[in-house]
C-alpha positions in Angstrom: 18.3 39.5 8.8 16.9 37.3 6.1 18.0 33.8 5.3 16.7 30.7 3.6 16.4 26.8 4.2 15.8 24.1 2.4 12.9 21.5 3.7 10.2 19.4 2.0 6.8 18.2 2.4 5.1 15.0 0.9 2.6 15.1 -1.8 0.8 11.5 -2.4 4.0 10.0 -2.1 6.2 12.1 -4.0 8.3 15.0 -1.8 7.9 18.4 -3.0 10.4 21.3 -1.9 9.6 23.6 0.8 11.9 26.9 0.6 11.9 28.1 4.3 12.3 32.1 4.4 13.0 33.4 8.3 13.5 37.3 9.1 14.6 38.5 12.1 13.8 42.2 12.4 13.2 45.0 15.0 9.9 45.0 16.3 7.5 43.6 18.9 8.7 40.4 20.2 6.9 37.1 18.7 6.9 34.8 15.8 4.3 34.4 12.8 4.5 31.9 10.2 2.6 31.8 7.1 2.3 30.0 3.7 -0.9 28.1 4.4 0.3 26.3 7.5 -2.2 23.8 9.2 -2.1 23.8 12.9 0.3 21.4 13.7 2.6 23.6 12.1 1.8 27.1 14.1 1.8 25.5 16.9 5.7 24.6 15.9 6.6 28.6 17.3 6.2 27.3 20.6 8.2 23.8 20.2 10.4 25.8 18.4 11.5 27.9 21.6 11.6 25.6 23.9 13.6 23.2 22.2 16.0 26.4 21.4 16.4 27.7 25.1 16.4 24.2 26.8 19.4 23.7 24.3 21.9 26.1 26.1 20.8 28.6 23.2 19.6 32.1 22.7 16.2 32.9 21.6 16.2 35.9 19.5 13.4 38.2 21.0 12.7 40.5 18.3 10.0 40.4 15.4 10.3 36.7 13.8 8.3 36.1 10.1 8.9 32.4 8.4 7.3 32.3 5.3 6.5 28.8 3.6 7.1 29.0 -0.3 5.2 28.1 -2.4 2.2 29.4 -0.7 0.3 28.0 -2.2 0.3 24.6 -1.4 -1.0 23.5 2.5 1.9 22.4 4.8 1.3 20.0 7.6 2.5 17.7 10.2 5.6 18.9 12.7 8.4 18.0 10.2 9.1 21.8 9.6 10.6 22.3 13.3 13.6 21.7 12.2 13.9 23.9 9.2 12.5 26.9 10.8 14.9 26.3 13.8 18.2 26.5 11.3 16.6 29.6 9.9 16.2 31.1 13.6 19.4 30.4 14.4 20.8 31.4 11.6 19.0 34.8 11.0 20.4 35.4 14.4 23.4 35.1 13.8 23.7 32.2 16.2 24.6 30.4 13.0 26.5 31.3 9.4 24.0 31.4 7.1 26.3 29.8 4.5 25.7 26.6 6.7 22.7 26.2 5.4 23.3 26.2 1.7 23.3 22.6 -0.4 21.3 20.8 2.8 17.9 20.0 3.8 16.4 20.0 6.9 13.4 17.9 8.1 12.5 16.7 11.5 9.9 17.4 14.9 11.6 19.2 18.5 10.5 18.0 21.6 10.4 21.0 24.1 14.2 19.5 25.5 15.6 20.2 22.3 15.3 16.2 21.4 14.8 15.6 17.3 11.4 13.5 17.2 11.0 11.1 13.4 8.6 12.3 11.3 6.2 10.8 8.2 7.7 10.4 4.5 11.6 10.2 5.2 11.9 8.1 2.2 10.4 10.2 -0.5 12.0 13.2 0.8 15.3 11.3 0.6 14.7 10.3 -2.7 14.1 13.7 -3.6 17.3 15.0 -2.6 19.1 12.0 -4.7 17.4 13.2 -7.6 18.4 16.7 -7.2 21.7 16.4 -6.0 21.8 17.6 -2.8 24.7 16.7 -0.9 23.2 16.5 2.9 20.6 15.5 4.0 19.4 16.1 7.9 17.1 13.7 9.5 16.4 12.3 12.9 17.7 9.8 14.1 15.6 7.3 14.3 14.6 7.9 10.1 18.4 7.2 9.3 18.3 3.8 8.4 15.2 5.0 6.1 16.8 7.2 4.4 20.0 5.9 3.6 17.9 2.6 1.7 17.8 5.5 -1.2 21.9 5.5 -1.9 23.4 7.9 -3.8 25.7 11.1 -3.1 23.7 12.5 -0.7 24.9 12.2 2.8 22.5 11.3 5.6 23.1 13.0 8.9 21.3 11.9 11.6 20.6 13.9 14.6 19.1 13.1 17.9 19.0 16.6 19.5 19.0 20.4 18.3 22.2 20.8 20.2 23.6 17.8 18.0 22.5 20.0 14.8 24.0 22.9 15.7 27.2 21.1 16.2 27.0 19.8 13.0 26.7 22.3 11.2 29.2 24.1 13.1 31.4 21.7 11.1 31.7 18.4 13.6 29.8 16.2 11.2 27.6 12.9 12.5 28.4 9.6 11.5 26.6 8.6 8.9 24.8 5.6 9.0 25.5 2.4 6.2 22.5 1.6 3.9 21.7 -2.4 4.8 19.0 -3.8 2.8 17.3 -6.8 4.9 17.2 -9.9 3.5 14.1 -10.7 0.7 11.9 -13.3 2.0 8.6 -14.7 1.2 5.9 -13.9 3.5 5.6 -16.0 6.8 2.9 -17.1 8.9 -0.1 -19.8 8.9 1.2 -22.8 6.8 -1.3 -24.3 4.4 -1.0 -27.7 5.3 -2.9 -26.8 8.5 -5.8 -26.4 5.6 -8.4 -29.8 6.0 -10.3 -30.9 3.0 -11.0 -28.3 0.7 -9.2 -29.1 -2.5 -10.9 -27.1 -5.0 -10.4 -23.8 -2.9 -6.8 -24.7 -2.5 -5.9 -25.5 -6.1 -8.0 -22.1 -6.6 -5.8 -20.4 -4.3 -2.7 -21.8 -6.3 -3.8 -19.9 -8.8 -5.0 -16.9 -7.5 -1.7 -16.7 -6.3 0.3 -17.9 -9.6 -1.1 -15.2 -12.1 -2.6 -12.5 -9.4 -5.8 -12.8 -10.0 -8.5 -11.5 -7.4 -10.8 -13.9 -6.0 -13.7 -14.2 -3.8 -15.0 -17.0 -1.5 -17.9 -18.0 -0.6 -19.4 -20.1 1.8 -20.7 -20.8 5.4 -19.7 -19.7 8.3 -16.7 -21.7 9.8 -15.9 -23.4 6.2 -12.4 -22.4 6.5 -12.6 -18.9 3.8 -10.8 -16.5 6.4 -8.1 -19.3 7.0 -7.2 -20.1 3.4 -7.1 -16.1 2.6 -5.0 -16.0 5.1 -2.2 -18.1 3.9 -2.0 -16.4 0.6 0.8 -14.0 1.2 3.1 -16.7 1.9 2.5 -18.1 -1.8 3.3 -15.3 -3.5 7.1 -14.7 -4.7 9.4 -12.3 -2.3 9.2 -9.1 -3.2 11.4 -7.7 -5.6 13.7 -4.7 -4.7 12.0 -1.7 -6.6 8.7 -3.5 -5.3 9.8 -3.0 -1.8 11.1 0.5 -2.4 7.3 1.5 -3.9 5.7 -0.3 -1.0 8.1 0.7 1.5 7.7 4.9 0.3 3.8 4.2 1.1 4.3 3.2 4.3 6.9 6.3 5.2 4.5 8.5 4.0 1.7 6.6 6.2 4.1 6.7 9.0 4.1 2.9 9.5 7.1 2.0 9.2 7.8 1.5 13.1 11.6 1.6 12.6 12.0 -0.6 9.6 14.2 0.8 6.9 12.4 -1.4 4.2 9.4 -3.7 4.0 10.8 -6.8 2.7 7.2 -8.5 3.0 4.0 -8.7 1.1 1.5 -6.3 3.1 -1.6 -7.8 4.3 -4.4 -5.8 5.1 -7.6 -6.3 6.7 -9.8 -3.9 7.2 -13.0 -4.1 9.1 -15.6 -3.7 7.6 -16.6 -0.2 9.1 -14.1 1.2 7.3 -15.2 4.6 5.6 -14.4 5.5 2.2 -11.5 7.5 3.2 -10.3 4.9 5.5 -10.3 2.8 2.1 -9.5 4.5 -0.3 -7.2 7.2 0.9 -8.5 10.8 1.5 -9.0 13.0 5.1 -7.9 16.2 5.7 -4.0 16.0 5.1 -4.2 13.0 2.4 -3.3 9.8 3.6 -3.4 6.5 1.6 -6.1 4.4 2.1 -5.9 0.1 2.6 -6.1 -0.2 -0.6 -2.5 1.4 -0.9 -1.1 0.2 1.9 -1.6 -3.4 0.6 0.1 -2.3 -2.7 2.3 -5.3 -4.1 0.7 -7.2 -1.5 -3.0 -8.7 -0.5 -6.2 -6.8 0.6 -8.6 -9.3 2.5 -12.2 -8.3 3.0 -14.0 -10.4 5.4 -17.6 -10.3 5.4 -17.9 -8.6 2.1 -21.4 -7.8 2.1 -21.1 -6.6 5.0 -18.9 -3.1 4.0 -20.8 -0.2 3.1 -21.8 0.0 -0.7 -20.1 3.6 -1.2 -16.1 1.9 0.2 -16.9 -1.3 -2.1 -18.0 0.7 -5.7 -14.4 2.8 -4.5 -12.5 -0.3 -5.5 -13.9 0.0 -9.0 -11.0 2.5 -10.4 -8.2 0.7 -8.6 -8.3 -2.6 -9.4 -8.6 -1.8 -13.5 -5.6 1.2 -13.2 -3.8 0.0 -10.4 -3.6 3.3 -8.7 -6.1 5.8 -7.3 -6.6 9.5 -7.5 -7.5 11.1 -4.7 -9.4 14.8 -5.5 -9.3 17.3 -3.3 -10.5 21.4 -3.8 -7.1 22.4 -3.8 -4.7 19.2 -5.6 -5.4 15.6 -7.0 -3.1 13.1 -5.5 -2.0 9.6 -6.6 -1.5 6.9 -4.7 -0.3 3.5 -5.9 -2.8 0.6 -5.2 -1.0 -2.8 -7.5 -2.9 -5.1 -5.2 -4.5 -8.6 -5.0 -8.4 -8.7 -3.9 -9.6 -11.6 -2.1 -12.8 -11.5 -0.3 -15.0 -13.7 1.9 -19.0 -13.8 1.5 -21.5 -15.8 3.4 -23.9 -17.0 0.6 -27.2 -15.1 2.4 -27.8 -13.1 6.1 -28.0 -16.1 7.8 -24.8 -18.2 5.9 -26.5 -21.4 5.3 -27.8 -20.8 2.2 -26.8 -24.2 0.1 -25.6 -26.3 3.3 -25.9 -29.6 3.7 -26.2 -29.5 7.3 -27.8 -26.8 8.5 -31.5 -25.3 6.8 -31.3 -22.0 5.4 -33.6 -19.2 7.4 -33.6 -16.8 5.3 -36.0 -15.8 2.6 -35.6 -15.6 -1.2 -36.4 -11.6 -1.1 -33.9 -11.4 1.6 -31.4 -13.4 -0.4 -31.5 -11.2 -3.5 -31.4 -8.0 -1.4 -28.3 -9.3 0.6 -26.5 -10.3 -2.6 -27.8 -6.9 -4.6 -25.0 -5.2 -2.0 -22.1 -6.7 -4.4 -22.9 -4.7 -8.1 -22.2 -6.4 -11.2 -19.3 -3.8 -12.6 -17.3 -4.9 -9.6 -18.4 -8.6 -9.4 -17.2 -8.1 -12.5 -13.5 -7.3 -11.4 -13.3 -10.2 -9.4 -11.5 -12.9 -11.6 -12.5 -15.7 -9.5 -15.4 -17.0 -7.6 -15.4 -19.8 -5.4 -17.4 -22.1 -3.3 -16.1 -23.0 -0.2 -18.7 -25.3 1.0 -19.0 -26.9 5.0 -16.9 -30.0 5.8 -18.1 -33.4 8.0 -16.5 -34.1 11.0 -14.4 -36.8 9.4 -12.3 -33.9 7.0 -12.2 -32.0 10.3 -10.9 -34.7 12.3 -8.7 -36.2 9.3 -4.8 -36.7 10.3 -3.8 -36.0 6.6 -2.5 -32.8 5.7 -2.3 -31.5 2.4 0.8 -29.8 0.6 2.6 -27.1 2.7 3.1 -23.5 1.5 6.8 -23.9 0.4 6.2 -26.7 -2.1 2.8 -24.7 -2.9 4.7 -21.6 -3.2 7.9 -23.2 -6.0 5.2 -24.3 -8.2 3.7 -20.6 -8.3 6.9 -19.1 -8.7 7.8 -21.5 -12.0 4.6 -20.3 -13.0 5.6 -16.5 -12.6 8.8 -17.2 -14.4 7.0 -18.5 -17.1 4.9 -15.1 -17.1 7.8 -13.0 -16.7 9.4 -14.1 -20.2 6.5 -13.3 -21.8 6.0 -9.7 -20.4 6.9 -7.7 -17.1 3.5 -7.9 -16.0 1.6 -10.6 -14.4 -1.5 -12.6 -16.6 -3.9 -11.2 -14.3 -2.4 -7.4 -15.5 -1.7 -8.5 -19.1 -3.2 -5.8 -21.5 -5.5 -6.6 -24.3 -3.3 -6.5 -26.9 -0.5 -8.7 -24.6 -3.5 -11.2 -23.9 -4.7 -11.6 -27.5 -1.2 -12.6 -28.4 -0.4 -14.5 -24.9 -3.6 -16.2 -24.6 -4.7 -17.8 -28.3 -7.4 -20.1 -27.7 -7.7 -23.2 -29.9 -11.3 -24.3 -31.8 -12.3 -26.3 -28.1 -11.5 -23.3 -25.9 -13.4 -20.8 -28.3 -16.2 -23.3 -28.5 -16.4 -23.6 -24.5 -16.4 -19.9 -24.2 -18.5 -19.2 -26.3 -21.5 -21.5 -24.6 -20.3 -20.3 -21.3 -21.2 -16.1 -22.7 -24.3 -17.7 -24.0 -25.4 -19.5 -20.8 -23.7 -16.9 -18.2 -24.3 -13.9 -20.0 -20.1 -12.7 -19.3 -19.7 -9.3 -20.1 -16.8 -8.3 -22.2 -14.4 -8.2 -19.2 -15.3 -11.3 -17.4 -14.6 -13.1 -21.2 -10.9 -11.2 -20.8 -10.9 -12.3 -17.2 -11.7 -15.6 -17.7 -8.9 -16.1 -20.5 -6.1 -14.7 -18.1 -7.5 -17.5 -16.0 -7.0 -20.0 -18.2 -3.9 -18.3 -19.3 -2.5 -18.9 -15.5 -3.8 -22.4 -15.4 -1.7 -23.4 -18.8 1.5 -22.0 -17.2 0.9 -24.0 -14.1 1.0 -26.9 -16.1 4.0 -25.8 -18.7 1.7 -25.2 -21.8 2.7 -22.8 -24.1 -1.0 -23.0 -25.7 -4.3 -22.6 -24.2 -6.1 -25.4 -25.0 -9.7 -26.2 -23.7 -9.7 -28.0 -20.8 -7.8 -24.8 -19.2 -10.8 -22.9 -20.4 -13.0 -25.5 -19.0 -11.4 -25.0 -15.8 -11.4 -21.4 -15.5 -15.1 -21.1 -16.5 -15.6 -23.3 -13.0 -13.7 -20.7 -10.6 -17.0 -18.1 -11.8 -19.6 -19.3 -9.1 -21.4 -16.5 -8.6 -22.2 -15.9 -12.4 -23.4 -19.9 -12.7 -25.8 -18.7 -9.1 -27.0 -15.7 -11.2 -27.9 -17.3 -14.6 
């Protein structure tokens, strides 16, 4: 007997429908599946029976075929078990096949028969909105997941086979309620805990205010790490399409631990070992990279230099389209990647280079090669440079704390309502022809810039770069023009091209 079941697999982070075909026929007793299955998925025949017999059901022991359509595209992961049980079950006769029409099925067996979560819930759930299906099987503990996409579509959660087959049997599951958490800004380190360094606070302000990236340099123990840090709790709560998009990332990462949304901005820090995969996105079944799991949120990159040359020059396409396309033999996938850069840098190999303290080591050969590991074009990217130079003891020891992340954090968020009448997008993602109307510069700005490409040798896109800056710093202070002393001041946050010149 023949029969059909609906399932789906996830493609970048979009689901794609997986027709199930099972045929139970006379022959010699075992099961083959095909339709480019990956390993995890053959080896599903034998979670497949035990989780079937230790149910209190009959295995059927003739000839079993389950094809995967379209073959042509590579299943993997364990989230067909499910599925391909139904279609046992039901080419079996244990089962009506009209059961499975208008549902699909997605979810892991243990060998007890227990239903085990499984990667990319949300997009799968999404799907089935979108087409109108009217159930929706999941396990249990993807529920809450799911049911974050609304609609028609009924989410039934199972916990066991033997609860699935109950269900279907026409003793339907609760369903559980869609709750959205709460949308808060980010928590953690407070900025007040920040001594001394003004200018690479204000800087952060700003980075923050108009999402620009920005890199900092300095010595070792000069406070970079700590002040990159505290950036997520400056930026705005997430919105709730932002949290959706950031939220079907991690589902399809399976990183979700349980949440049914991520109502923070991600921070990510990789180490700087990190391959290009690891980075970018990639390995044999396609995963995002840190770059997409810090979408709508903050990528940190300590120790800069110190990442291989290959994962940095992979940041080139992302940070100008705000997505990356992953190529593979068989399919291209596209991941989101609408994220903030900010790097730390010691200023050579041995960090003193410029301090007042301690005597720089190192050699001006070995300088220039250290620095060579950070190319132009993506230097280039980076909207601001800073110096974040080694305090005395007294600023260490100092009692007086500057402002604190909330009253840090209102000011950006006037500054991003300012932005937001203007255009959806924020300065640091303005497009040229929003920019050229957005940021006019009067006779002293042009006159600034126009000394500073002349002296600093800005290319093209660190003169565009620079005027989002100085588009930012207007807002901050409630100017509807840019005038020159915000050009002045955005020309300052470029350290590395004033070191270079």
């Amino acid at each position: 007997m023949l029969t059909h079941v609906l399932s789906a697999t996830v493609v970048g982070i979009e689901a794609s429908p997986i027709h199930v075909e099972v045929d139970v026929a006379q022959g010699l007793p075992g099961c083959h599946i095909v339709g480019l299955p990956d390993a995890g998925v053959k080896e599903g025949r034998v979670r497949i029976r035990g989780a079937i017999e230790n149910s209190g059901l009959k295995y059927p022991l003739r000839r079993i075929t389950v094809n995967l359509a379209p073959a042509d595209l590579r299943k993997d992961g364990a989230a067909f078990d499910v599925p391909i049980a139904v279609g046992i079950l039901s080419a079996a006769g244990i089962l009506p096949p009209e059961v499975n029409d208008n549902s699909l099925f997605v979810g892991e067996l243990a060998l007890d028969g227990t239903v085990r979560p499984v990667r990319g819930v949300l997009p799968m759930a999404a799907y089935a909105r979108a087409q109108s299906i009217p159930r929706l099987f999941v396990p249990r503990e993807n529920a809450a997941e799911a049911a974050i996409v609304g609609g028609d579509c009924a989410i039934v959660p199972v916990g066991h086979l033997a609860e699935l087959v109950d269900a279907l049997r026409g003793e339907m599951l609760a369903a559980p309620r869609a709750t959205c958490p709460p949308f808060v800004p980010s928590t953690g380190a407070d900025l007040s805990e920040v001594r001394g360094q003004e200018v690479a606070r204000r800087a952060l302000e700003i980075a923050a205010a108009g999402g620009h990236n920005i890199v900092f340099v300095g010595p070792p123990g000069s406070g970079k790490t700590m002040l990159a840090r505290r950036l997520p709790g400056l930026l705005p709560a997430l919105s709730f399409d932002e949290s959706l998009e950031t939220t079907m990332v991690y589902s399809v990462a399976g990183l979700l631990s349980g949440r049914s949304l991520v109502t923070e901005r991600p921070f990510r820090a990789p180490h700087h070992t990190v391959s290009v995969a690891g980075l970018a996105g990639g390995g044999p079944s396609v995963r995002p990279g840190e770059i997409s799991l810090a979408h709508n949120g903050v990528l940190f990159l300590d120790e800069l230099l110190e990442f291989g040359r290959p994962a940095l020059e992979a940041l080139r396409q992302p940070l100008e389209e705000r997505e990356i396309a992953v190529v593979r033999a068989r399919r291209t996938v596209v991941f989101p990647a609408d994220f903030m850069l900010v790097a730390a840098l010691n200023p050579c190999p041995c960090g003193h280079f410029g301090n007042r303290v301690r005597t720089c080591t190192c050699s001006q050969s070995a300088i220039h090669s250290y620095r060579a590991k950070l190319s132009g074009p993506l230097l280039d990217r980076i909207d601001m440079h800073v110096e974040v130079p080694a305090l005395s003891y007294r600023e260490l020891a100092s009692k007086e704390s500057g402002e604190s992340t909330a009253m840090v954090r209102q000011r950006v968020e006037t500054a991003r309502l300012r932005q937001s009448q203007r255009s959806p997008r924020s300065n640091a993602r303005l497009t040229s022809a929003e920019l050229g109307q957005a940021a006019t510069l009067d006779s002293d700005g042009h006159r600034i810039l126009e000394r500073a490409v002349e002296r600093l040798a800005l290319s093209a896109r660190a003169i565009e770069r620079v005027r989002r800056l100085a588009r930012t710093i207007a807002d901050m202070e409630a100017s509807t023009d840019v005038r020159g002393p915000h050009v002045a001041e955005a020309l300052q946050y470029r350290f590395l091209d004033k070191e270079s010149s």
